[in-house]
Structures are given as C-alpha cells and as structure tokens.
N, C-alpha and C positions, 0 to 999 in steps of 0.2 A: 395510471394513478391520478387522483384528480388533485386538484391544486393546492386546496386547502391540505388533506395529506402531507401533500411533499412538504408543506412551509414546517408542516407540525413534526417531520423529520429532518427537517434540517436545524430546528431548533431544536430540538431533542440532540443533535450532533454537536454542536457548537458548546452546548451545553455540558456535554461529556469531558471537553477537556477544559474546564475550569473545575473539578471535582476534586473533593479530599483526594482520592488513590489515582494513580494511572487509570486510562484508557487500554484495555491490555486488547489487542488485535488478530487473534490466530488466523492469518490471510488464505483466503479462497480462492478457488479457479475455476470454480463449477457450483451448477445449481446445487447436487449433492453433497461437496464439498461445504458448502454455504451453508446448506439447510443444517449441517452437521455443525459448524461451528458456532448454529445460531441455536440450535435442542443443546450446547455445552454449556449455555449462559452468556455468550459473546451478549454486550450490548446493541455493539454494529459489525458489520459484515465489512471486510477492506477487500479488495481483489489483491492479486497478484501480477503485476504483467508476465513478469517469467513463468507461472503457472497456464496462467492464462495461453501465452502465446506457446508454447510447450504441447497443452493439450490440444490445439490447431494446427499443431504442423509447422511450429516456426520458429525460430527464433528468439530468447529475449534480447531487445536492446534496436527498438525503432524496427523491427522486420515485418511485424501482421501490421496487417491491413488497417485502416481506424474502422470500418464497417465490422467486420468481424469480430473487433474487440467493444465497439459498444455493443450489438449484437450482445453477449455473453453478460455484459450490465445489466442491459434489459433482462433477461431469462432471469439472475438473479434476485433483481429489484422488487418482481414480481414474483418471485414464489418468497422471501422472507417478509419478518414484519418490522424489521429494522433496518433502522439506518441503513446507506449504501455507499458507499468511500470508492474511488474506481483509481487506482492507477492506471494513469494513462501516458506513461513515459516522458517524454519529453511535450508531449501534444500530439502524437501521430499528423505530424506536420513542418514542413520548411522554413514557415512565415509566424510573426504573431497572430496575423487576421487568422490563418488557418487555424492555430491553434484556440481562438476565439470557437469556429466553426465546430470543433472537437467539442468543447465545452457544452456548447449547445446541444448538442447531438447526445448528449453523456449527462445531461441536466433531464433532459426529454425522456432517455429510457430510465431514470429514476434515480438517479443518483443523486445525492445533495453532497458530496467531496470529490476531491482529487488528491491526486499527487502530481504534482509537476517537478522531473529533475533538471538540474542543469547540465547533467553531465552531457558530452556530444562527442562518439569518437572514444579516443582514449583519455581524451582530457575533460577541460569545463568549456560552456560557451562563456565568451567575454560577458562579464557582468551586467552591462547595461540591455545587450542584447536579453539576457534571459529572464530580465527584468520588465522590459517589454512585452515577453510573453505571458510572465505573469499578471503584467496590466490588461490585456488582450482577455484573461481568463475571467478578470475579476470586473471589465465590465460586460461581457454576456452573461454575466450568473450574478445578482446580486448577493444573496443571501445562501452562494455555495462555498462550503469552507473549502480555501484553499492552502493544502500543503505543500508547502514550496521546499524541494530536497535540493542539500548542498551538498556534494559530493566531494569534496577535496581529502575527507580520509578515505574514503571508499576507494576513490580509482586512485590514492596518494600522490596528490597533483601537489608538486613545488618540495623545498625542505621540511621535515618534519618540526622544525622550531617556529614556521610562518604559518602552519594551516590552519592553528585556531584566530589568528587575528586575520585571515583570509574568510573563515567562517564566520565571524560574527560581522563582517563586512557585508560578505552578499547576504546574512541576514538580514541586515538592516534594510539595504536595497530593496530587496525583494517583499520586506513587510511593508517600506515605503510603498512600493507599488501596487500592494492590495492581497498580499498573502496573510494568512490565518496564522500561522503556524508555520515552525521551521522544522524539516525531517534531516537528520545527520547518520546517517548509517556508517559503518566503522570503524564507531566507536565505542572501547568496552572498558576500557578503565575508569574509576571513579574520578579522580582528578579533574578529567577531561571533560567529563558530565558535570560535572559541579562548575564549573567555566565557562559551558555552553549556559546551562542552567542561569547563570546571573547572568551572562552578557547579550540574552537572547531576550527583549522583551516580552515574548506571543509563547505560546504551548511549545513545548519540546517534544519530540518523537524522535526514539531510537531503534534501535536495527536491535534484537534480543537473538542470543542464540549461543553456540557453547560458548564459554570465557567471559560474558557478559554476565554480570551480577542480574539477582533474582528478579521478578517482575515488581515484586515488593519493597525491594533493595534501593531500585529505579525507583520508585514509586517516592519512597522516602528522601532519594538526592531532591526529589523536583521535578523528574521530567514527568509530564504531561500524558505520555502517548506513549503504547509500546507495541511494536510489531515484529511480523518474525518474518517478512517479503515469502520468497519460494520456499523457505525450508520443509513445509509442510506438506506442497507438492512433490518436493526431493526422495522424501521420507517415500509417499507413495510410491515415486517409478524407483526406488528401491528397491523396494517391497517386489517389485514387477518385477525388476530385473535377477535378482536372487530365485524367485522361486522358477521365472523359466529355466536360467542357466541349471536350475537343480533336477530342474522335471525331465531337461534334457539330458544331461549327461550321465545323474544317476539313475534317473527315472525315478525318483522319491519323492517326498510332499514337506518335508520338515519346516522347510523355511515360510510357510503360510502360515505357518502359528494360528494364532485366537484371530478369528475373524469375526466383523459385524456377521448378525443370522441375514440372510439372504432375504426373510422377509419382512426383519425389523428394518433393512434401506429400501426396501420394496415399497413399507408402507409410510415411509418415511415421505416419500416423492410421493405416492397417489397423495395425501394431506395435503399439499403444498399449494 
C-alpha cells in the first residue's frame, strides 16, 4: 500500500469515530470474513484476536505468534478497501520496546488501528506499566489510532462499586500516554455507559452482543465505536460444529440451513 493511501486511511478512520452515529464493527478473522463484512457496508474492517488465533490453531489470550497474526493483517489490508483496525492483544510482546516493534510490523502490513489491552493473566497489568506500552505504540505509529482496552469489567478485576472509577483512571493514564480512544468491553447496562461516556474524554467503544442495548441505543448514549470481538467467529465454528455432530451421528443435513451459493464466496475472493 503506498503511503499516501495508508495516510488517507488513517484519516478516513480517525474520522469515523467523531461522527453523528456509532462506528458499528462486525469483527473479522479472515480475508473472507473481512471481504464479507466489508460488501455489508462495514465502513472499517476490525480483526479479532480470538478469531484470528482460533483459525491458526491457537489460542485467544497472548498464544500466536506476533508473525502469524500480522501475517493475517496483511492478507486483509490488501484484499479490502477500507480502513484496517488489528487487534493485537496485549502487543504480542513482554516489553514496551517489543510492543513498539509489533506496532511497526502491523502499520507496515496496512493497518492504520489497534487495540491494545491491559488485561495480563487473570487480572490487569499495573497501570503505569501498561501505560508505557501504550507510549511505546503511540511513538512508532504517528497518525495510528490507538484503542486502548480497559478490562476491569471484563475479567471483574476488584469490587463491583470501585471498577468504574478504576476505569476512568487508567483511562485517563492511557489517553495521557497517547491512546485515541478507550475500549471497555463488559459492559451492557445503560447507567454504566452513560458514566464511561462523560468521564472518558476520547471515543468510547463497547463490547455489543446479547443484553447489550441496540447499536443505535449505543449510538444515542454517546458511545463512539461498537464491536462484537469473536462473536462472529463463534457463530461460525458453531455452525461447524452442529452440522458435523449431525452428519455424524444422524447422518442428516438440517443444521446447514441457508448457506452463501458456493459461487457467490467464490467470486467474492477472485474480485479481491
């Protein structure tokens, strides 16, 4: 992708989340996946790590490789014609510098975002620490938006009465040190969104998915950005896993329902 390109997609991204409505994100894991979220009207294209690392053979939560997961950017970045958003876990990395390197590497195969989380383990990494790596991210990529994920409802890190002023702490932190935007996944009550919403200066992004209010719902509290991480992938090896168990044990077809035609994703990918 030549340079001018990438600037004029990364401004085209930046740009998405100051907009009247949500940024709504149906997250990908694959070139097909992607090309398919990007023919539904997606504006940008988000990865998924748990997708991602799922269809590789691994793990989600820091287990692939960083090579194999920009790998999967690139292939991406280059068959749509939008925006490219990568989560990349923590940084596929131990250090800030590393996490720096990641960035690079994931700027190069075409992407103009991230997601960086703090989660590490079962818990969060000490704030300053993961603050550093958000520094780390924001000086190899100038002009890359970075989403900085707070995880304290997610993994329910501390009492339930301290996590929003726990969250709008390492928000602050972390926009201090150069993040775009704050991602809070785990949370679906309105209350709760309306409280990130005012005490979060930068774009909000939320986790969508059952018990979460509409994309439009969101959209009208304030927040910013809306994604749905693996759900999407789920849905697929669902799908996988239902209809083998059925082919095998009844030897029937039922559970395949309405499929894409064979050569409407056929021609889908040669186009790309």
């Amino acid at each position: 992708m030549s340079t001018d390109k990438a600037s004029d997609r990364a401004t085209a991204f930046h740009a998405l989340h100051r907009a009247d409505t949500a940024l709504v994100l149906p997250n990908a894991w694959d070139v097909a996946s992607a090309l398919l979220v990007e023919r539904a009207g997606a504006a940008a294209v988000a990865t998924t790590s748990a997708g991602v690392a799922w269809s590789l053979g691994a793990p989600d939560g820091d287990a692939l490789d960083r090579d194999r997961a920009v790998d999967v950017v690139a292939r991406i970045a280059s068959a749509v014609t939008v925006p490219v958003t990568a989560d990349i876990e923590s940084g596929f990395a131990p250090t800030a510098d590393g996490v720096g390197d990641t960035v690079r590497q994931v700027v190069a195969a075409g992407a103009v975002g991230v997601n960086i989380e703090d989660g590490a383990g079962p818990g969060l990494r000490d704030t300053a620490e993961a603050a550093e790596r958000i520094a780390a991210a924001r000086a190899a990529a100038g002009d890359l938006f970075i989403n900085a994920r707070v995880d304290t409802y997610l993994r329910s890190v501390g009492e339930p009465a301290g996590r929003l002023a726990e969250t709008l702490a390492r928000a602050e932190a972390y926009l201090a040190a150069g993040a775009n935007g704050v991602f809070v996944p785990g949370v679906v009550d309105q209350e709760t969104i309306q409280a990130l919403v005012a005490g979060i200066d930068a774009p909000l992004n939320v986790l969508a998915g059952p018990g979460a209010p509409s994309t439009g719902e969101l959209s009208a509290l304030g927040v910013a950005r809306v994604s749905v991480g693996g759900v999407i992938a789920l849905a697929a090896y669902t799908v996988a896993d239902r209809v083998a168990t059925e082919l095998l044990t009844a030897g029937t077809y039922t559970s395949v329902g309405t499929t894409l035609g064979y050569g409407e994703l056929n021609a889908l990918l040669a186009n790309s």
